[in-house]
C-alpha positions in Angstrom: 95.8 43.2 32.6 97.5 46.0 35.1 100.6 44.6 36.5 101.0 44.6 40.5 102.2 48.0 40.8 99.9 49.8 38.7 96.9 48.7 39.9 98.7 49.6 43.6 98.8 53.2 41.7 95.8 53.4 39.9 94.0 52.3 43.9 96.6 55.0 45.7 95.4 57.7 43.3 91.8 57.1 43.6 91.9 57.1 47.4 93.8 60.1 47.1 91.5 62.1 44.9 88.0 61.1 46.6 89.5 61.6 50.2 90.8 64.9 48.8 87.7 66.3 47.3 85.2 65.6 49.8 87.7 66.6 53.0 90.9 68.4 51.6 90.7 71.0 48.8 88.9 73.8 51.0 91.2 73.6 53.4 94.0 73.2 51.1 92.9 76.6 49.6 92.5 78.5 52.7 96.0 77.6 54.0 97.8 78.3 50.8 96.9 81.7 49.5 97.4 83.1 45.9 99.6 85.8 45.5 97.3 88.7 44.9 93.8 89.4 43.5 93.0 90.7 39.8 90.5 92.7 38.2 87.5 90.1 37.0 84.7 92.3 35.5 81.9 94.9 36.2 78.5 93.7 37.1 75.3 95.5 38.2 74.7 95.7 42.1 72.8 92.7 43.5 71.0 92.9 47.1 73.7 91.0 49.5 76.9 92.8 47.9 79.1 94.5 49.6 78.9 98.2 49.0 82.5 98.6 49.3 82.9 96.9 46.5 81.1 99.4 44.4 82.4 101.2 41.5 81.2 104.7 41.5 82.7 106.1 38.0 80.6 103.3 36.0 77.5 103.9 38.3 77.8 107.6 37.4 77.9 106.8 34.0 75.1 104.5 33.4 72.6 105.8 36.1 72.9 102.0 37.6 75.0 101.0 40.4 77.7 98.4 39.4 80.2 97.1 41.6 84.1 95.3 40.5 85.1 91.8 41.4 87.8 90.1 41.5 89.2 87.2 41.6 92.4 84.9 43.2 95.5 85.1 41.8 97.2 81.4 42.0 99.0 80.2 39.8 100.5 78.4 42.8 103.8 75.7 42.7 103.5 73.1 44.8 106.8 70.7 44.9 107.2 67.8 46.8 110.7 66.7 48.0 111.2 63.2 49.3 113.6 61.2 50.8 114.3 58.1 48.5 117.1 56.2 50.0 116.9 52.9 51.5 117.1 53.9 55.1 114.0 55.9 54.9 112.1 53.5 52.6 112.9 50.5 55.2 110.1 50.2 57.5 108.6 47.3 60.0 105.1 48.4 58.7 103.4 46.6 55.8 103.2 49.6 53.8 106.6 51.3 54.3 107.5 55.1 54.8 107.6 55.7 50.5 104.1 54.4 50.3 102.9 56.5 52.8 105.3 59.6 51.4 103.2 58.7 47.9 99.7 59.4 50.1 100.6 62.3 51.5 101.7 63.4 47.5 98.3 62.3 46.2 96.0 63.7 49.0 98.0 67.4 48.5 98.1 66.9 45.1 94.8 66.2 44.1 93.5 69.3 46.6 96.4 71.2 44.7 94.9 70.2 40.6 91.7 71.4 42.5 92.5 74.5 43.1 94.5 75.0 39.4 97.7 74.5 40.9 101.0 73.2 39.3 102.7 69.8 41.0 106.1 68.6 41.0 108.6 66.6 42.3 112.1 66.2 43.7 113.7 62.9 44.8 117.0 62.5 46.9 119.3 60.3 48.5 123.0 61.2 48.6 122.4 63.4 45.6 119.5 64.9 44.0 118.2 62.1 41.5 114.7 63.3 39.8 113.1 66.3 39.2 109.8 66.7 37.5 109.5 70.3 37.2 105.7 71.9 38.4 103.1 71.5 35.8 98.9 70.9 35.7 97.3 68.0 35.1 96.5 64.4 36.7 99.0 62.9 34.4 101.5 64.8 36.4 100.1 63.0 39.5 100.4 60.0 38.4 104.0 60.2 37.4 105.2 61.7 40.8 102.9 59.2 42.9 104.8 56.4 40.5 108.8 58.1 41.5 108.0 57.8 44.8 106.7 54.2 44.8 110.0 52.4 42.9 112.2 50.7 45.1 115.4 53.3 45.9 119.1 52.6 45.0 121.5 51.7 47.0 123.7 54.4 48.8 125.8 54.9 51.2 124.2 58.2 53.3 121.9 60.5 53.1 122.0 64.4 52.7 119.6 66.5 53.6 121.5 69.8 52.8 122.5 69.1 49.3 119.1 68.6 48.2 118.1 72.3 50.3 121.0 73.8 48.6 120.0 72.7 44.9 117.1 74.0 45.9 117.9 77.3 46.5 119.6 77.7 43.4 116.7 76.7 41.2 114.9 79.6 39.5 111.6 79.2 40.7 108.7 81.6 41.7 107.2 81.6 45.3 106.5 78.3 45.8 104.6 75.5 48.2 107.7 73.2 49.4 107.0 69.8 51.0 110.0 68.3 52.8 108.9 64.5 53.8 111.6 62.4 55.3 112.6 60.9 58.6 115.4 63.6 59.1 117.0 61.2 60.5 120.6 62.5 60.2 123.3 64.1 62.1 124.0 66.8 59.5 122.8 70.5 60.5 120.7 71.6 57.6 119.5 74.5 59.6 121.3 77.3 57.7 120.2 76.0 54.3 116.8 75.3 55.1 116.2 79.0 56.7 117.1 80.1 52.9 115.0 78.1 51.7 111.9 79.5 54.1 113.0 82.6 53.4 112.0 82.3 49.6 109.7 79.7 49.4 106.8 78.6 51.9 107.7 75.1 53.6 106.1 72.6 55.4 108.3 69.6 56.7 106.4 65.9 57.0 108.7 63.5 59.1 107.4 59.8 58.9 108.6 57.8 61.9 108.0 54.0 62.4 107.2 53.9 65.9 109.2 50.7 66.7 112.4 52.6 66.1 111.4 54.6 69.0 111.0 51.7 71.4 112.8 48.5 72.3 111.1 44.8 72.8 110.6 44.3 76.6 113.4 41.5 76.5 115.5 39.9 74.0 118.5 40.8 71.6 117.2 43.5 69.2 119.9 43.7 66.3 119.9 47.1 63.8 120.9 46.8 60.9 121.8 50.1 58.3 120.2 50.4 55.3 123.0 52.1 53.9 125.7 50.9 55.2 124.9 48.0 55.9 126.5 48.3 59.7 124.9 46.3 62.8 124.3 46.6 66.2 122.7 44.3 68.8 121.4 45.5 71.8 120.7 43.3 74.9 117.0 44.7 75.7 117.4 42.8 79.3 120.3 45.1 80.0 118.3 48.1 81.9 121.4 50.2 81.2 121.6 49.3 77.1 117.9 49.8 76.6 118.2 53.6 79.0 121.0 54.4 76.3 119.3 53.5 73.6 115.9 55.5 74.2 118.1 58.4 75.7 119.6 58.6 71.9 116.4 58.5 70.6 114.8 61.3 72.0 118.2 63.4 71.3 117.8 62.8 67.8 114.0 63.9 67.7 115.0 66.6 69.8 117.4 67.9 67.2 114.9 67.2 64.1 112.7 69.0 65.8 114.8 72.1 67.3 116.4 72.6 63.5 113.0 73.0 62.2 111.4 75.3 65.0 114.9 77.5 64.6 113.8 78.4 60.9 110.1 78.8 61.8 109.0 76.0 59.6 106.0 73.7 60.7 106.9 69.7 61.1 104.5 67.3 61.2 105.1 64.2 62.6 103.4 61.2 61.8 103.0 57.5 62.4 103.2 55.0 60.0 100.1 53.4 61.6 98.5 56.6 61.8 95.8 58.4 59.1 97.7 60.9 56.9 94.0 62.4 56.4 93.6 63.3 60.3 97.5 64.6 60.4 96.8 67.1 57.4 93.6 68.2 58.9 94.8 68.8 62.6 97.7 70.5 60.3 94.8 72.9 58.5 93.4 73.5 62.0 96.3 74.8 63.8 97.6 76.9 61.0 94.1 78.6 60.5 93.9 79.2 64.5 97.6 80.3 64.4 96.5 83.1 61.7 93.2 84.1 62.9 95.4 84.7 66.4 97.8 87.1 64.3 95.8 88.5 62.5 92.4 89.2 65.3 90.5 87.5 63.1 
């Protein structure tokens, strides 16, 4: 008999892999590129090819008209990074920001085994704690989707820029980077992060729990630190304590979101309530508009 959490695995990975082939994996392809195209073969012409593609040394040898093809050159990373300290796993939601970290994992990562390409995964709190270098398989899946799911340890903060930093010094090709997190955190990452675009391609994924952005109507709403375990009650009848309160809020989104724009990295934001399949495919949609406009295409 399966225990409670693998079945909870085994059901996340089969969602994952179904929602991922029938509404994922082209799109998944189209937005991340190989790095080039190589030679495949030579093949006689067939009505409906494209007569650029024809090679005219072979067609004057055999008398026949052959054209080249080729083919994509992957061979594409993609690593997931994500937040695994107690602040960000704490949610009011009955499936908490780690389980919906661990979908986001399994839809890209089943459209990335699709497409041939090697997963892995980096967890972090106050330090880097796991790395499961990119590799192929399902197996690989399944071990990353499993990270993410354990319950974090305890710690006192969370550092965004020592996890970008041991990133930048990790010898790794041209990859696919997926930042998820709250980035929640009044360090300025900005520097390290702009590195890291500069060598790899990143996409940021913040997961917010929309009752942190919003106060009951009336009451005593107490916060309490995951981390450090610090508390604070505010008095939501107080007009002036809940002003101050929502005015602090939309600083600190304001920040996440200006240290992200700076670098020219795309951050999704997403609910905990909302479906992590419609974020990534208004994400697809936008970034294909956004190249057809460069490119006139």
């Amino acid at each position: 008999m399966l225990d409670h959490f693998e079945q909870r695995l085994q059901q996340l990975q089969l969602y994952c892999r179904h929602k991922s082939n029938h509404l994922l994996s082209g799109h998944y392809h189209s937005a991340f590129k190989g790095h080039g195209i190589e030679f495949d073969e030579v093949r006689p012409y067939n009505v409906g090819d494209d007569v650029r593609s024809i090679d005219w040394n072979v067609t004057a040898r055999t008398g026949e008209v052959h054209i080249k093809r080729f083919h994509e050159e992957r061979e594409l990373n993609l690593l997931f990074i994500v937040d695994h300290s107690p602040s960000f796993a704490w949610s009011s939601a009955e499936n908490n920001r780690l389980y919906s970290a661990a979908q986001f994992c399994g839809l890209l990562g089943s459209a990335a085994l699709a497409n041939n390409d090697r997963i892995g995964l980096l967890q972090f709190s106050d330090e880097v704690n796991d790395y499961l270098p990119p590799t192929r398989g399902r197996s690989q899946l399944m071990r990353c989707l499993s990270k993410i799911l354990l319950p974090p340890a305890q710690v006192k903060h969370t550092c965004i820029n020592q996890v970008l930093k041991h990133l930048g010094e990790l010898s790794l090709k041209r990859s696919i980077v997926v930042l998820i997190s709250d980035f929640f955190t009044e360090e300025t990452y900005q520097e390290n992060l702009a590195i890291l675009a500069r060598k790899h391609e990143v996409l940021a994924i913040a997961l917010d729990d929309e009752k942190e952005k919003s106060l009951p109507s009336r009451g005593l709403f107490q916060l309490t630190d995951s981390e450090n375990c610090q508390q604070q009650t505010i008095d939501c009848n107080n007009n002036h304590a809940r002003e101050q309160y929502l005015q602090n809020m939309h600083k600190r989104l304001k920040h996440r979101q200006a240290q992200f724009s700076h670098c020219g990295v795309d951050l999704l934001t997403h609910g905990l309530s909302d479906d992590p399949i419609e974020t990534l495919l208004a994400f697809f949609h936008t970034r294909r508009q956004r190249v057809e406009g460069e490119t006139g295409g």
